[in-house]
N, C-alpha and C positions, 0 to 999 in steps of 0.2 A: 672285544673291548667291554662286551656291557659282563661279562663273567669276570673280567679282572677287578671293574668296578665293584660290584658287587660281592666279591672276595674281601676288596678294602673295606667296604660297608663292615662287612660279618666280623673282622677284625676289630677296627674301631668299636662298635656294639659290644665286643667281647670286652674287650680294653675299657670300656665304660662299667659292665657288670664286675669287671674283676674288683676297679676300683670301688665301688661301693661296697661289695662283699668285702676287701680289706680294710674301710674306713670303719664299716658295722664291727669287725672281731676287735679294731683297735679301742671303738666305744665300750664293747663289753669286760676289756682285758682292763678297762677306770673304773666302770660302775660297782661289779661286782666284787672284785677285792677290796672295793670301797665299802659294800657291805659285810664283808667278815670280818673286816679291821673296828669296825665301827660296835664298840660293846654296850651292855645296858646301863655300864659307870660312867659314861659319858655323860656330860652338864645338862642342863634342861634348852640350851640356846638351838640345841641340834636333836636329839630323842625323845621330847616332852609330847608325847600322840594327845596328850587329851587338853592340854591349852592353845589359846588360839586368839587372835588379836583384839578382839570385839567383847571380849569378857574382859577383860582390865582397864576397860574405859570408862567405869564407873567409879574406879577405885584413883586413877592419876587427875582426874580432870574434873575440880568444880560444878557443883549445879547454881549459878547465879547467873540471869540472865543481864548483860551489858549492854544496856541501847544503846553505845555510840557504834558499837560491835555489830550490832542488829543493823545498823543503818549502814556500817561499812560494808558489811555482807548482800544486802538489797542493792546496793550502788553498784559495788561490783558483777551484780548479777544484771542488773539494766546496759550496763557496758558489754559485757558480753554477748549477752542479747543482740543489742544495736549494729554490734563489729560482724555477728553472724551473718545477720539481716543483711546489712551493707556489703559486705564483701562475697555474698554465698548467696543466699537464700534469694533475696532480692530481685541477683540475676535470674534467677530460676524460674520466678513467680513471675514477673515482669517482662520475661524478654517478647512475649506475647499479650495483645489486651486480654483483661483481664473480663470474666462476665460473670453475671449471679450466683449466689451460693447453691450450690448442689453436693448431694453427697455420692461418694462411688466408693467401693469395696472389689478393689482390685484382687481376685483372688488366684487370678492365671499370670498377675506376674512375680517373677522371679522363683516359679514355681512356690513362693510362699515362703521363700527363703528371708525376703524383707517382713514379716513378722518377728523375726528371731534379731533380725537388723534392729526393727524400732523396739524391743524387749533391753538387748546391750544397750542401744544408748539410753533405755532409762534407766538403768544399770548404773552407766555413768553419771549420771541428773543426780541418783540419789546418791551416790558416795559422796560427790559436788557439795552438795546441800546438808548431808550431813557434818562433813568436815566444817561447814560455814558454820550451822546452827551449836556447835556442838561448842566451836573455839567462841561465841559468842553467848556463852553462858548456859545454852537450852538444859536440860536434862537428855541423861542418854535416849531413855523412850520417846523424848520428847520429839529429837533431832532425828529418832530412825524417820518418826510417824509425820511430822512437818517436811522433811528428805522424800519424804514417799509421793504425800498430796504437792509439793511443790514440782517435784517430776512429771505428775498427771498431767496438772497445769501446763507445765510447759511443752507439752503433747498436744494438750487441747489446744491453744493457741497456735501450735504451726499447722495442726489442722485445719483451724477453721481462717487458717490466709491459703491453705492450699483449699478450701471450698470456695474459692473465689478465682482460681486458676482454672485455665483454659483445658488443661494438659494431666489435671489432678482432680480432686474431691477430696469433699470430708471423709473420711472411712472411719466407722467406728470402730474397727476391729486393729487399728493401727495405732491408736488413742489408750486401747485395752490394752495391746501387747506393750508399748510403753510406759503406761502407767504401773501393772503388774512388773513390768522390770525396776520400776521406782523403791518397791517397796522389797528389793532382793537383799539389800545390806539388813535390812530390819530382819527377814527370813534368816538370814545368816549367822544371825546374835542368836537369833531366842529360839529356832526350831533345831532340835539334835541332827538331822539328818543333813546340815550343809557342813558339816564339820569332817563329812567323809567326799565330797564332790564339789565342783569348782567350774562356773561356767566360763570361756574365757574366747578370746578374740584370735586370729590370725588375718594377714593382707597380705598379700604380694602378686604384682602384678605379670603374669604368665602369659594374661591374651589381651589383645587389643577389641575385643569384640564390642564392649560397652563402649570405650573412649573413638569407635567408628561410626558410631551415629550420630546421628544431629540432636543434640541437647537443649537449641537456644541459644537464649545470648550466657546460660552458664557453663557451656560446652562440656557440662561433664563432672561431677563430682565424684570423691571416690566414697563416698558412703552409700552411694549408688550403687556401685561395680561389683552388683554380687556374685559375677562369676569368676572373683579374686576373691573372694570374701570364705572365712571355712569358721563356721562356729563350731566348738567345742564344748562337750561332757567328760571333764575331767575326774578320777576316780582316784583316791590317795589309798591303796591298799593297804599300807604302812599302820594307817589307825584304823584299819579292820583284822588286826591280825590275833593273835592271840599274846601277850607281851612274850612267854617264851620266846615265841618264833620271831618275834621284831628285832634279835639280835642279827637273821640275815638277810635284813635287808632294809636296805637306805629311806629311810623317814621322808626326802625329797625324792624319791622316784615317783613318777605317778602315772598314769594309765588313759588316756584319752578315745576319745571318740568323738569325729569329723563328719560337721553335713557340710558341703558345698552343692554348686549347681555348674553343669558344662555351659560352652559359651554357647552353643544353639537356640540358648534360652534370649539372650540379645538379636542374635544371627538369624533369627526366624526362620531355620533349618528345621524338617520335622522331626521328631519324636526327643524332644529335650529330654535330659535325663537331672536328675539328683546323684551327687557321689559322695560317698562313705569312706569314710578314713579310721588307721587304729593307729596310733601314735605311743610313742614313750612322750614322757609330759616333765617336766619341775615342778614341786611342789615348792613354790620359794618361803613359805609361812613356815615351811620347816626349820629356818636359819631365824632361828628368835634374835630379832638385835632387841636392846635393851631401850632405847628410848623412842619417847611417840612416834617423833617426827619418821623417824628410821622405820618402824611400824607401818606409817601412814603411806611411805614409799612403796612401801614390800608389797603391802597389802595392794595398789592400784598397779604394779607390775606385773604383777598374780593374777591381772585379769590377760594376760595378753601371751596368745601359743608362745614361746619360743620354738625356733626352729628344733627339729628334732628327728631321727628315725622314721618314715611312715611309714606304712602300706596303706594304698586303695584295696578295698573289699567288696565295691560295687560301683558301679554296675561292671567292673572288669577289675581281673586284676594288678595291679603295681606297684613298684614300690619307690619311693627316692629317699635319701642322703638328709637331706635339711630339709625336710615340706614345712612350710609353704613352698621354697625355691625349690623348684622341680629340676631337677639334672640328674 
């Protein structure tokens, strides 16, 4: 019995690797005839290697600043705030009394994966805040550099409610990683070297290990759950190349590399590990749409993995289909 069993196993497993090895030749039999088809006559919406969204925002968009605009952008930012607070944060900070400010620098959890967590979402603070300062008359440098300090801010502040939590501290080192995520759109404009790499996000929920502990009365967020969490070093080889050789190959292909964390790191199992991924990526900036708005979309989708091809590269090897979803 346990050899016929185990026969079926060997089969199905086989039946799984064939399946991916046929879905991988049928990816390559689109991408790369996609590149030989693709010549250097083609329009600037799809081959232009050396423009890029953040350099024409000087040139479509006004420098007058609007105080009703200013005021509409602060409102809207105090409302969000509040809706966090109340629906999220709240639970989290409160479900426990709360006692005197103290600071802690957690640096054993999540193997340190949550530095790179609070760096993205100041990431996000400052694109936020840019888009706000910018449609409300700022100047471009203006909106990077106010986008940047207002991210910090908004770091230090749920800091210093989580130095008042039971369960938390103030950490400076999480206030830092935030804040320097603030000021990444600003990096992005004005220093040469992000015009070739791309930090970006993936989630997908694999193990139940975080959402099996006891969290409080917030049972559990998922900006939490960093052993679903895979941040990426996105790499556009395309405008590294030499223009001859950009005729073979696709402008939006792009090259990734993945740190995650295994669930042992919740599961208080010994020897947690970090895992390593290498990815086929989109470059979606590659697909110039013509107006802001269309821009301003691409540009916040481009922070975020699409599924795609992976292989693990450590601590073991593997590989799946769509990573994040592992199958």
């Amino acid at each position: 019995m346990r050899k016929a069993n185990g026969s079926a196993f060997g089969s199905s497993a086989s039946r799984k690797i064939n399946a991916k090895i046929c879905a991988f030749l049928m990816m390559l039999s689109l991408v790369f005839p996609a590149a030989v088809l693709s010549s250097p006559g083609d329009p600037l919406t799809w081959r232009d290697s050396t423009w890029d969204y953040r350099t024409e925002d000087s040139s479509d968009v006004q420098s007058e600043i609007k105080p009703w605009r200013m005021a509409g952008v602060a409102s809207l930012t105090l409302i969000a705030y509040g809706a966090a607070y109340g629906f999220v944060l709240k639970k989290g900070w409160w479900g426990e009394k709360g006692q005197g400010f103290h600071f802690e620098n957690d640096f054993e959890y999540a193997l340190n994966l949550d530095k790179i967590g609070h760096f993205a979402a100041g990431v996000a603070f400052g694109e936020f805040f840019y888009e706000g300062y910018r449609w409300a008359g700022a100047s471009e440098f203006q909106s990077y550099l106010y986008a940047g300090l207002s991210a910090l801010a908004t770091h230090i502040a749920i800091d210093i409610k989580d130095g008042f939590a039971p369960k938390w501290g103030f950490s400076v080192f999480d206030v830092l990683s935030g804040g320097l995520g603030g000021f990444l759109p600003m990096a992005e404009r004005y220093v040469p070297l992000f015009k070739y790499i791309d930090l970006k996000w993936s989630y997908w929920i694999n193990s139940n290990a975080y959402y099996n502990h006891e969290h409080g009365a917030s049972g559990g967020i998922f900006t939490d759950d960093y052993v679903n969490h895979t941040y990426w070093l996105s790499v556009k080889p395309y405008r590294m190349l030499p223009e001859k050789a950009r005729k073979y190959y696709p402008s939006w292909l792009a090259i990734a590399v993945g740190l995650s964390i295994d669930e042992r790191s919740f599961t208080k199992e010994p020897n947690p590990h970090r895992e390593v991924y290498l990815a086929f990526d989109y470059d979606l900036e590659a697909f110039r749409p013509q107006s802001r708005l269309a821009r301003t979309v691409i540009k916040a989708l481009n922070y975020f993995k699409l599924p795609a091809p992976t292989i693990q590269i450590y601590p073991k090897f593997n590989w799946y289909l769509l990573y994040p979803i592992k199958f």
